[in-house]
C-alpha positions as CSV (number, residue, x, y, z in Angstrom):
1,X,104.2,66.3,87.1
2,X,106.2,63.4,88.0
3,X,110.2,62.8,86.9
4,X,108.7,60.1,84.4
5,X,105.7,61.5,81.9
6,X,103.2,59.8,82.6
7,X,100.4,57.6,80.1
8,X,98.5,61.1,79.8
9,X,101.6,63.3,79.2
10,X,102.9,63.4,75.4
11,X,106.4,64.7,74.5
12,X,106.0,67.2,71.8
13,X,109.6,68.3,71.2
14,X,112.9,65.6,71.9
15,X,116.7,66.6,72.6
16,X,117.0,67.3,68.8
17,X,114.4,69.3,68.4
18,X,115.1,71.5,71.4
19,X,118.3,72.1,69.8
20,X,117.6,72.9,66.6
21,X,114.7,75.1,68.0
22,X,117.5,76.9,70.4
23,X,119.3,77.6,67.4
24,X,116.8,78.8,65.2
25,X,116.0,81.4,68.0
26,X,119.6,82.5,68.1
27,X,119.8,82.7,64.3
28,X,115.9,84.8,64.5
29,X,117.8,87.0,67.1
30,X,121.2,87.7,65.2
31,X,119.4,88.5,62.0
32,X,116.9,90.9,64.0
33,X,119.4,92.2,66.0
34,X,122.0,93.2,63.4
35,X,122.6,97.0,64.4
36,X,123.4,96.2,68.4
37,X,124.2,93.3,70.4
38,X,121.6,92.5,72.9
39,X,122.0,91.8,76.7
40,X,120.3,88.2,77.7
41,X,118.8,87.9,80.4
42,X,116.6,84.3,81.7
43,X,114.6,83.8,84.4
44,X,115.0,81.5,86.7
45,X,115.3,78.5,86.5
46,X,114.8,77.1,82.7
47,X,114.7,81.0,81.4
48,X,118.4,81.2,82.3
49,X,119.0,77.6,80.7
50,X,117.6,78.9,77.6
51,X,119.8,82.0,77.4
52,X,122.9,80.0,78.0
53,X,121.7,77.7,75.2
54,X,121.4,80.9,72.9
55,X,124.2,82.6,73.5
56,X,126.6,79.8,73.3
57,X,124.9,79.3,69.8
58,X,125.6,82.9,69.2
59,X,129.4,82.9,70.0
60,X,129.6,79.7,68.0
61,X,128.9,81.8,64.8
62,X,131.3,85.4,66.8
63,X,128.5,87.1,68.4
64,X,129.5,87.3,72.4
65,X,126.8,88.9,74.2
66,X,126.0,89.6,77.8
67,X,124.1,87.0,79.9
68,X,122.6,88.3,83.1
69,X,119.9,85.9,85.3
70,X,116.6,87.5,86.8
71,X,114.5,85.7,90.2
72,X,111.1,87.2,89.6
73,X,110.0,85.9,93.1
74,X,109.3,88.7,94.9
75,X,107.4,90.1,92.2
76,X,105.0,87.5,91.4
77,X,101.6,88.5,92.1
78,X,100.5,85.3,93.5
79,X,102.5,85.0,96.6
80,X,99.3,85.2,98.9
81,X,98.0,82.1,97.1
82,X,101.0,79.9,97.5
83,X,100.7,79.1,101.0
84,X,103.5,77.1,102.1
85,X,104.5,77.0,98.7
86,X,107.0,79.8,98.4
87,X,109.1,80.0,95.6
88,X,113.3,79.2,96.3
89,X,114.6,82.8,95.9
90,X,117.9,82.8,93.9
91,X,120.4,85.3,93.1
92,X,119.8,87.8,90.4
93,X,122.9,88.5,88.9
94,X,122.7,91.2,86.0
95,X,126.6,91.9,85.5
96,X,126.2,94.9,83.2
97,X,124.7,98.1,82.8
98,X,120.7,98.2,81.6
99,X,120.7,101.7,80.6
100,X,120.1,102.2,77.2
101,X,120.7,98.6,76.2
102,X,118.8,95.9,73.9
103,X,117.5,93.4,76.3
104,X,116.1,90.0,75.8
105,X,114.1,88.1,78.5
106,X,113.9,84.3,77.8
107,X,111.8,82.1,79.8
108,X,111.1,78.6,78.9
109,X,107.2,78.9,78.3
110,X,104.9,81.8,78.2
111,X,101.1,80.9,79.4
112,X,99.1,83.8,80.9
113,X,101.9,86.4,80.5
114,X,102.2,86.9,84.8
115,X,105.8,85.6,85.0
116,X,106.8,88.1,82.2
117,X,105.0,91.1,83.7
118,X,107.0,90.1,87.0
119,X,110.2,90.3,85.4
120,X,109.8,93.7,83.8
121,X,108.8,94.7,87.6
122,X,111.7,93.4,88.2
123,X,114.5,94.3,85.4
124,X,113.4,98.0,85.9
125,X,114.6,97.6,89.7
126,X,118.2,97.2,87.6
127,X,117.9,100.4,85.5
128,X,116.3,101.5,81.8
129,X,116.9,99.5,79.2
130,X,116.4,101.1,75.7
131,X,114.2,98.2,74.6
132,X,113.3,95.1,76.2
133,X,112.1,92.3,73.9
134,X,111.0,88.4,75.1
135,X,112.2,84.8,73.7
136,X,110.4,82.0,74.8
137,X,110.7,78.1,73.8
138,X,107.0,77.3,73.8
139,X,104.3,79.9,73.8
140,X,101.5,78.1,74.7
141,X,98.7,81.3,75.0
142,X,95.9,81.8,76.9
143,X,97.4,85.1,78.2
144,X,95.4,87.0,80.8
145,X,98.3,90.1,80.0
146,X,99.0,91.2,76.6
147,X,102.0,90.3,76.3
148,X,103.8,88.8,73.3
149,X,106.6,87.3,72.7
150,X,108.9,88.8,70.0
151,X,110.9,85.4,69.4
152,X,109.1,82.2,69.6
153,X,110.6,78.5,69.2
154,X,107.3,76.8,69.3
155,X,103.3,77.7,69.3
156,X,101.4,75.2,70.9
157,X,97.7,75.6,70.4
158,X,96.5,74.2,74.2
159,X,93.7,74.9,76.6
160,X,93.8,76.0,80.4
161,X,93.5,72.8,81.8
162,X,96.7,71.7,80.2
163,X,100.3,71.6,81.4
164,X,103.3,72.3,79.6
165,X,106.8,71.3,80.8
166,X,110.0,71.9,79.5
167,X,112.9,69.9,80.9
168,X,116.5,70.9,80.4
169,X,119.2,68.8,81.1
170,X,120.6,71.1,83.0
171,X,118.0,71.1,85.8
172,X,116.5,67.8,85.3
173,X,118.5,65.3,83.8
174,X,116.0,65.0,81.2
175,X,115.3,66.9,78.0
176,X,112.0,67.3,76.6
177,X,108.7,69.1,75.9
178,X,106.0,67.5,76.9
179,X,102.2,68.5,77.6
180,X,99.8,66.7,79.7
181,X,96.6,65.4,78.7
């Protein structure tokens, strides 16, 4: 998908709506999480955007919590197929202990559930959280997994053939949900 959507791509969500989305999902998860105060954790690259994006909404209203970042790369289950199209690894950095904590995964958009299987793989390499629960901006199913997100910004009702793509300003200059035709 090109910098600029093209005629066949149609922006669902704008900068607004992304925001008041982000802060509906930090609201969902202070209400939910009244008794403890989760751990954050996104993976890379737009994951990690997203949990920024909540947890600045969170300390807005007093509610610091901990943001880690997770690179799933190395346990994706699709390297053979990539070619010479490796992922970028980047750091993980999970600055606080896991065991026994509240944990929330964010990633940007769930589709067949892979990327989120990957990062419990990889989260457990970090220790044993008490619970683990997932936030995503757009949950667009057709999972292959069953997996579920617990916190969900937007369901999009979309078929295989279909992309979704979340841009953050952050990592694109650009902010928008959009999903090609």
């Amino acid at each position: 998908m090109s910098e600029t959507p093209s005629p066949a791509t149609e922006q669902i969500l704008g900068e607004t709506d992304i925001a008041n989305t982000v802060r509906r999902l930090a609201y969902e998860i202070l209400e939910t999480c009244r008794q403890d105060v989760p751990a954050l954790i996104g993976i890379y690259t737009r994951g990690v955007t997203l949990a920024n994006r909540v947890a600045a909404v969170l300390k807005e209203v007093g509610q610091e919590v901990p943001v880690g970042t997770l690179d799933i790369s190395l346990y994706r289950d699709d390297l053979d197929n990539l070619g010479d199209l490796l992922p970028t690894l980047q750091t993980s950095d999970i600055p606080f202990a896991l065991d026994d904590t509240r944990v929330i995964l964010f990633d940007e958009v769930i589709f067949t559930g892979r990327t989120t299987r990957a990062a419990l793989d990889g989260l457990m390499d970090y220790g044993r959280p008490a619970k683990v629960e997932l936030a995503v901006l757009v949950d667009r199913g057709c999972r292959e997994l069953p997996i579920q997100p617990d916190y969900v910004g937007l369901t999009l009702a979309t078929h295989r053939g279909q992309y979704v793509k979340v841009r953050f300003r952050e990592n694109d200059d650009q902010e928008g949900v959009f999903v090609s035709k």
